[in-house]
N, C-alpha and C positions, 0 to 999 in steps of 0.2 A: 589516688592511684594505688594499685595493690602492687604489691613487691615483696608480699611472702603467704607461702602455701605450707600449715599445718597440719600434717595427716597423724589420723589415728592409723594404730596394726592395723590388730587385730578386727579383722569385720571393713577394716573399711580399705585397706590398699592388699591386705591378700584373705584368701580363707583358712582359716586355720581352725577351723571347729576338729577336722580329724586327728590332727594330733592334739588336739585338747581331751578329744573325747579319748582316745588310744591313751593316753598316758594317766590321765584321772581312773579311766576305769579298770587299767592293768593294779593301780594304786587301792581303788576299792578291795578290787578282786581278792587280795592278799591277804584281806584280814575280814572275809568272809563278807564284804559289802555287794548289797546288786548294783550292777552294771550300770547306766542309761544311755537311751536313744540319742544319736547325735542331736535333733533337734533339742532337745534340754540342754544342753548346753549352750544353745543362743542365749539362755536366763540367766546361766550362770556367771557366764564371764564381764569381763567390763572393769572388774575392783582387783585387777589382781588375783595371782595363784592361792592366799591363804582364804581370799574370802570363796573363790571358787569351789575349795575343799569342804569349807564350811557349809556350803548351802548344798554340797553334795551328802555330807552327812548328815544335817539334818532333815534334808528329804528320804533318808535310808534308815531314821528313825535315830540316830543316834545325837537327840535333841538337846545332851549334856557336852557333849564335843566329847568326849571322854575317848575316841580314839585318834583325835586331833594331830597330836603329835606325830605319831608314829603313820598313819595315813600323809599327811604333809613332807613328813620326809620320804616315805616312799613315791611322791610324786615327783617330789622335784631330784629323784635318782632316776626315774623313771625318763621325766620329762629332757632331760639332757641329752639322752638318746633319742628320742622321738620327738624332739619341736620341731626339726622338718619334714615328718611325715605329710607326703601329700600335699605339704602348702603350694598353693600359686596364687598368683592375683588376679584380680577380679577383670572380668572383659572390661578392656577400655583404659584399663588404668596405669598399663605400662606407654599406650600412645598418649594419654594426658602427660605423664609425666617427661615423655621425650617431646613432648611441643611445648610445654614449661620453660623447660632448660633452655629450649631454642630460644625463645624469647626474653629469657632474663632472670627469670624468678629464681629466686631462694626458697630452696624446698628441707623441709625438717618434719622428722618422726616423733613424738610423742605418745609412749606406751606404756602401761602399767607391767607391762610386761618386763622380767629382772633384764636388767644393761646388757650383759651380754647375750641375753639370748635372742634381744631384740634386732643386736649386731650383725648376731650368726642370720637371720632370717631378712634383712635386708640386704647381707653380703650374698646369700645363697641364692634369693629371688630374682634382685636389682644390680648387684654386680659393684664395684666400687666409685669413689668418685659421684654419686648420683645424688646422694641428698647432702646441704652443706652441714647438717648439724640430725644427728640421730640418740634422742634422748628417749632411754628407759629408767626403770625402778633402779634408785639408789637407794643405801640406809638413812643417809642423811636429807635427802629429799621427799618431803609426804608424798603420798600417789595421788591423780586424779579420783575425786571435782577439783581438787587442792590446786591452784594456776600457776605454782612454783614451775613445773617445769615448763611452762609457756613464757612463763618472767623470763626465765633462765635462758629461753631461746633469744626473745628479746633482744635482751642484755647482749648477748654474744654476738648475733646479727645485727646490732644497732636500726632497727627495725622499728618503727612507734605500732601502737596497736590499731591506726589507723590504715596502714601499710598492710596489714594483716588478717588473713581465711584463714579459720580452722575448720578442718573439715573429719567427720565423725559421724560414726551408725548408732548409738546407746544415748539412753537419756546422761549416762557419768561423759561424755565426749561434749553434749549442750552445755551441762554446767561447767564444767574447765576452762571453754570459749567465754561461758558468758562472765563467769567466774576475772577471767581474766580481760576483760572492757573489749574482746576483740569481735567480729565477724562468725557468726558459727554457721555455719552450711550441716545439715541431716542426710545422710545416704543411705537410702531406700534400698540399695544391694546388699547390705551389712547382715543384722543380727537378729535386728529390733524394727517395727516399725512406725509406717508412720505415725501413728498417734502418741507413741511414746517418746518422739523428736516433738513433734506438738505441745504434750503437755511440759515440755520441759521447754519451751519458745526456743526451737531452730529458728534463726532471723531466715532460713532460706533451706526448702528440701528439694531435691534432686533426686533423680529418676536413675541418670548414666552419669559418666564421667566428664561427658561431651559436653554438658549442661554448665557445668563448672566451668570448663576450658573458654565458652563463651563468656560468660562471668567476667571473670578477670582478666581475659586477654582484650575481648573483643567488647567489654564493657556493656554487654547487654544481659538483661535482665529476666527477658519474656520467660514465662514458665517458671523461672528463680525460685521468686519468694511464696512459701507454700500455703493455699488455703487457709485459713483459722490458726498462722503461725504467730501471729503479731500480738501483742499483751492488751487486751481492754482494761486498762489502768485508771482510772475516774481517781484517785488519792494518791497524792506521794506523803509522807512523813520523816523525818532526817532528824538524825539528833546532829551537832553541833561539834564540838570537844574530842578528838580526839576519831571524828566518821569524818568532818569535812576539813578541821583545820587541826595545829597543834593547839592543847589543851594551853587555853586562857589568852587567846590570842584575839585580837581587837576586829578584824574585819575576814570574809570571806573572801575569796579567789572572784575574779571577774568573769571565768567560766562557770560558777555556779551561778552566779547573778543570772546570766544569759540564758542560762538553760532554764531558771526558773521564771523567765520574761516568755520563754516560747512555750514551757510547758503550760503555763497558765493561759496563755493566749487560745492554747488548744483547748482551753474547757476543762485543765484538770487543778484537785485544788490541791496546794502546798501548804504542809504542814512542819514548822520547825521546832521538832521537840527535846527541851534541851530541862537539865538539872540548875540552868542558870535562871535570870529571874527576867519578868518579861521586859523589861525597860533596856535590858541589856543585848536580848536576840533582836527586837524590834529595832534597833538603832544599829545595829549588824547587817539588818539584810534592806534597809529603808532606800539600798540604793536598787534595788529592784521595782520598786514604785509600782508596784500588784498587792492587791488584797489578799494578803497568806493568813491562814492558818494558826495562832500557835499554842503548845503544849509549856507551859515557863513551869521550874520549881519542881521538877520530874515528875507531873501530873497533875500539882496542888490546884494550879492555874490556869484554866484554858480560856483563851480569847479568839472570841471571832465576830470577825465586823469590828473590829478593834475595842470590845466590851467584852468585862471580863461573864463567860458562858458557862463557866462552873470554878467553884472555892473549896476548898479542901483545909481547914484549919485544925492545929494542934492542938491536943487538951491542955491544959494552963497547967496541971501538975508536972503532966509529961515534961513540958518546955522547963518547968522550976525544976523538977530532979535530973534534967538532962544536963543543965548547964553548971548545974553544982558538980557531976565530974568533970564537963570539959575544961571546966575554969582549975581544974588540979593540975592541967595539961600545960596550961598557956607557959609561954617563955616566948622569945624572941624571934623562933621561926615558926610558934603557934598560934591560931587565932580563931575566933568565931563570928559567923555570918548568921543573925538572924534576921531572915526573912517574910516580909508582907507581900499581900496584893498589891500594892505603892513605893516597894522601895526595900533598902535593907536597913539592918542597926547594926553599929561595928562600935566596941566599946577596947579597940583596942588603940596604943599609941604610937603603933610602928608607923613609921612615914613609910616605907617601904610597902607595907602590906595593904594600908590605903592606897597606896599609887594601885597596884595592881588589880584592886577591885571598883576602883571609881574610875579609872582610865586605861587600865586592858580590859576588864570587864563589862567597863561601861553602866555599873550599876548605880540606878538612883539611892546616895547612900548621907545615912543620918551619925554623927558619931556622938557616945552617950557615955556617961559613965556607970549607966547599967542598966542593963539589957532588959531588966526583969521589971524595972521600974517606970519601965515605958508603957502606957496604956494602948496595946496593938496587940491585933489578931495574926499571932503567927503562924505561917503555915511549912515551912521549914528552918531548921536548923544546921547549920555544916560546918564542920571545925578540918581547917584547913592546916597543914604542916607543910614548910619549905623540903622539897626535896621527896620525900615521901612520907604517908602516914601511914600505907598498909601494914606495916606490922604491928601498931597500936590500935588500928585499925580490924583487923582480924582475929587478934590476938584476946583485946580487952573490949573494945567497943562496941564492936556484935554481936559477939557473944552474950554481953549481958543487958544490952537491949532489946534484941530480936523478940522477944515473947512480949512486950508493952508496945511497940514503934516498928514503922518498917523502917531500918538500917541497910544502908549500904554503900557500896565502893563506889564512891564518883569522879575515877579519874585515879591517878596513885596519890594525890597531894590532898585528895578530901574524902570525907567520909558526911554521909547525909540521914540525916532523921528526919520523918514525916508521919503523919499520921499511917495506920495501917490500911487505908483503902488506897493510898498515892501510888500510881502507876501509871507509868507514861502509859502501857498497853491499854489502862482502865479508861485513859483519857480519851485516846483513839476511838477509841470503841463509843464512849460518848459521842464526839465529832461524827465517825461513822451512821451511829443511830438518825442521829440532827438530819445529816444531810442522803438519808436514806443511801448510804451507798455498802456493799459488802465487802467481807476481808479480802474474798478473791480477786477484788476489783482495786485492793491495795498494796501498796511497794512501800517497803520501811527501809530501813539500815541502821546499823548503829554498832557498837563499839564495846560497852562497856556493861555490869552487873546492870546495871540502873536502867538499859539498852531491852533488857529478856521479854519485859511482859511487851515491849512494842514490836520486839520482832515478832512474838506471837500472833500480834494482834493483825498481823499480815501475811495476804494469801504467798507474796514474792517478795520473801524478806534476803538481805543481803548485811553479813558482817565485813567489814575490810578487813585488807590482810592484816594490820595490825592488833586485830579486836584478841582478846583473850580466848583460850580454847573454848572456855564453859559458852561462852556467845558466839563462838563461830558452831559450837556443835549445836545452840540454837533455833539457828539461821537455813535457809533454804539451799544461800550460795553464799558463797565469799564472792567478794572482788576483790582489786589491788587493794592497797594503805593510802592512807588520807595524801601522803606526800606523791604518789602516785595518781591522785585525782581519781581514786577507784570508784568513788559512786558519778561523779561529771561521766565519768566513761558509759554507767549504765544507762544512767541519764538519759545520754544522748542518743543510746541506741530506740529510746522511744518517741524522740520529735523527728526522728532521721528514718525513722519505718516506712 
């Protein structure tokens, strides 16, 4: 049952192209810029007032931004007297939101537009009292796709995201909903249309406002969900560590399980591609009891049909000079993981550090007192530190690996070596070939450096909130954070279509 109604401003509960276009182009004018026709500004808006300037200047030829500054602040002197120029709302959208209220709902604004001028234009249109929570641009809050301030509504409304419509005209208003695990509905009266709610998967486009009000009050559907909205998804791929659970933890959540029982049931395949090694995802997700997928050793190993379908091994130098520094490293919260297609070699003696890799990890593991004297084809290497290694990590270990080995952050507590063709994305992309399916036709997620070539490797890739900047910038969309169940969320909006 739904019990909350997310609306965008601009475009979608009033119009305010005029005084967008009146205050932008007073702002041009001033320092010799041409004008534009209101409709160009349907293109421009969506991201906020700076990027709005931006793409006004760089359509007026000023492709260096070089009068950035000084345009931007004349607008937004400008714009303080004129943000209610001419605004009103759209037919139909002041009776939706008075038959709303009648019935129960909790209604909240969500604008890129700065805080208070979002205030001044719901207090001046809507009148007080009307919506229980009205959030725009803060400094300390990112702006939309970013689903910070849909969390934030959330949080405040004690609202779950199944409780919850967002409703929005712009392909940035699809990503935010979807962004944020919720309901996204596309308004055809807005900005933009419909092909651009389309290509950004609206779960549901609308005509009027009426269309809506049936929706969620009167739970019907007819006409709702729009044409060619729904994702033709033939592939999923997940990494593991820190996309679905906390880093190094023994079992997955029971709603992934679930959702990976129905998604497979539907004929799509699942793929789990993790930096860990295969004996350890395998016995992770074996309570799912479907033929998955998986990517082990961040590319080295891919299995399917449960044999292993591509090997990726180390040169024998690489692995001998690699471990002559890590072994400089070692002390009591350091250690080294070297890894096979069958298992690992651990030549360390902490009990501690065994427990964690043979029983939260779950890896088939060999203990030796030296790693190099063992006759096996390794295909990664990863030197683990309690608490964190990036700054040995970034500092010393990539840097002077990076040009023999592909190196990278796997997680804050490891650091991993592998041959230079190892890439979860390279692996995908294998799978993909095998099973004749395309990127467009595939959904990744992931979290971390080690995460990049697999989000690329996907037409509908998703970082969680927790994932690092360089991988959320990525990524197509964010969702919530692993502890949030942000990818369960997207998940599900595609066996629930």
């Amino acid at each position: 049952m739904k019990k909350l109604v997310i609306f965008d401003l601009d475009g979608t509960l009033t119009n305010t192209l005029k005084s967008i276009q009146k205050s932008a182009n007073m702002a041009l004018e001033a320092f010799g810029f041409a004008p534009y026709e209101v409709d160009r500004y349907r293109y421009f808006v969506g991201n906020g007032s700076a990027e709005l300037i931006r793409q006004c200047l760089i359509h007026d030829g000023d492709e260096q931004l070089l009068h950035f500054d000084e345009v931007m602040g004349k607008y937004e002197e400008v714009f303080e007297k004129y943000c209610m120029y001419e605004v009103k709302p759209y037919e139909g959208i002041t009776d939706l939101i008075k038959k709303l209220k009648e019935r129960g709902f909790l209604l909240a604004v969500n604008s890129n537009k700065p805080q208070a001028q979002t205030e001044d234009v719901i207090l001046s249109v809507f009148g007080e009292d009307v919506f229980d929570m009205v959030v725009g641009q803060v400094e300390d809050r990112p702006r939309k796709p970013a689903p910070d301030g849909v969390n934030y509504i959330l949080s405040k409304l004690e609202v779950t995201r199944d409780e919850t419509v967002y409703l929005g005209d712009t392909s940035i208003d699809m990503q935010t909903g979807k962004s944020a695990g919720v309901f996204t509905v596309g308004a055809l009266w807005g900005f933009r249309d419909r092909e651009e709610l389309e290509q950004h998967h609206a779960d549901a486009i609308i005509s009027t406002p009426t269309e809506l009000l049936n929706y969620v009050v009167e739970g019907t559907s007819e006409n709702l969900v729009a044409s060619g909205s729904s994702r033709t998804i033939r592939l999923i791929a997940t990494d593991v560590d820190g996309t679905l659970v906390k880093d190094s933890s023994r079992e997955v959540g029971d709603e992934i399980i679930e959702a990976i029982r129905k998604l497979t049931d539907q004929g799509i395949y699942f793929t789990i591609a993790s930096g860990r090694q295969y004996g350890s995802i395998r016995r992770m997700f074996e309570r799912a009891d479907r033929n998955l997928l998986f990517i082990a050793e961040n590319g080295a190993h891919i299995i399917k049909d449960g044999q292993t379908y591509g090997l990726t091994k180390m040169k024998r130098e690489h692995v001998e000079e690699i471990m002559a520094d890590l072994r400089t490293l070692y002390d009591e919260d350091c250690h080294v993981v070297a890894s096979t297609s069958r298992g690992c070699f651990l030549e360390s003696k902490n009990e501690d550090f065994i427990r964690l890799i043979s029983e939260s990890y779950r890896n088939d593991v060999t203990l030796t007192g030296d790693i190099l004297a063992e006759d096996a084809d390794f295909v990664k290497l990863a030197i683990y530190r309690k608490g964190s290694i990036r700054e040995i990590g970034e500092r010393f270990l990539i840097p002077k690996w990076k040009d023999k080995v592909k190196t990278c952050m796997a997680g804050e507590e490891w650091v991993d070596f592998m041959d230079f063709s190892v890439d979860k994305g390279n692996a995908l992309k294998v799978l993909q070939e095998g099973l004749g399916i395309s990127p467009r036709e595939t959904m990744v997620f992931g979290d971390n450096e080690n995460d990049i070539g697999l989000l690329r490797a996907g037409g509908e890739s998703y970082a969680v909130g927790n994932a690092l900047p360089v991988v959320k910038k990525a990524a197509k969309y964010v969702c919530a954070p692993y502890w949030e169940q942000g990818v369960y969320q997207v998940l599900r909006t595609l066996y629930e279509q």
